[in-house]
Wavefront OBJ file of the C-alpha trace (Angstrom):
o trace
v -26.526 9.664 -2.752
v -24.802 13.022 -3.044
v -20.959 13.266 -1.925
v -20.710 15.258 1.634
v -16.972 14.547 2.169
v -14.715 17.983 0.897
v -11.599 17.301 -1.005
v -9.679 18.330 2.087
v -10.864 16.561 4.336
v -11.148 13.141 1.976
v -6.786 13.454 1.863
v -7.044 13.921 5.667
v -9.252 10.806 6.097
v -6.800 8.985 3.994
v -3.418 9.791 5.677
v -4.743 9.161 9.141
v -6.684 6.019 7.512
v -3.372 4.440 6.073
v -1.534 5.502 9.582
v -4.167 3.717 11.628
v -3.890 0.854 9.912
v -0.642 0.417 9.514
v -0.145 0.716 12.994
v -2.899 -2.002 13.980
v -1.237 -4.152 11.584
v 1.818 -3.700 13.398
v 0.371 -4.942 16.117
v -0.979 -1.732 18.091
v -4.658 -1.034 19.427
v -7.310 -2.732 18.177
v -9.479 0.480 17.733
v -6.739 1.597 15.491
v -8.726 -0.798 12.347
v -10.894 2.474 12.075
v -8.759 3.683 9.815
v -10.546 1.130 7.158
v -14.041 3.358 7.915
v -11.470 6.378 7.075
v -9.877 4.971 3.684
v -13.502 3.780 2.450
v -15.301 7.097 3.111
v -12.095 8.875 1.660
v -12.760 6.704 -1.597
v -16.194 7.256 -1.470
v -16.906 10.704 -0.883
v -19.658 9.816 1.757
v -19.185 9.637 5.029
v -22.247 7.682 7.116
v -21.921 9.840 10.463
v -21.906 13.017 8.262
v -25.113 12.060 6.993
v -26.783 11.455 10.025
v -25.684 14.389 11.563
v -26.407 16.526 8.429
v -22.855 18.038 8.104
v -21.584 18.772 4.246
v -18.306 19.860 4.529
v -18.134 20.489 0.280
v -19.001 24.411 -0.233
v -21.805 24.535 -3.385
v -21.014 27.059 -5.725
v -24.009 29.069 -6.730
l 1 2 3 4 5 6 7 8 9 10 11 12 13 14 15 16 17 18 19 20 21 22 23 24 25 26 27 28 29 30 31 32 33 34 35 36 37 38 39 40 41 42 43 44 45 46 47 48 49 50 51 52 53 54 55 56 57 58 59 60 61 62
């Protein structure tokens, strides 16, 4: 599978991923454990909803 998560927007993912989480931990929301989905498709480049919706946010040079 090809990478559709932009550099940017993977260190976004993983600053609000590492926020949310901490703060569930914490012992805020429970919706706040979506910051795992964040920190995994940060790592990985590939982002499930992006794909579905056919959004590539890397620019291809050509």
């Amino acid at each position: 599978m090809k990478c559709n998560v932009s550099v940017i927007d993977r260190i976004i993912r993983f600053i609000l991923g590492i926020g949310l989480t901490t703060w569930s931990i914490a012992g805020g929301p429970n919706w706040g454990y979506i910051g795992i989905y964040l920190l995994i498709t940060s790592g990985w480049g590939l982002c499930f909803f992006y794909g579905i919706f056919k959004i590539n946010t890397i620019k291809e040079l050509r």
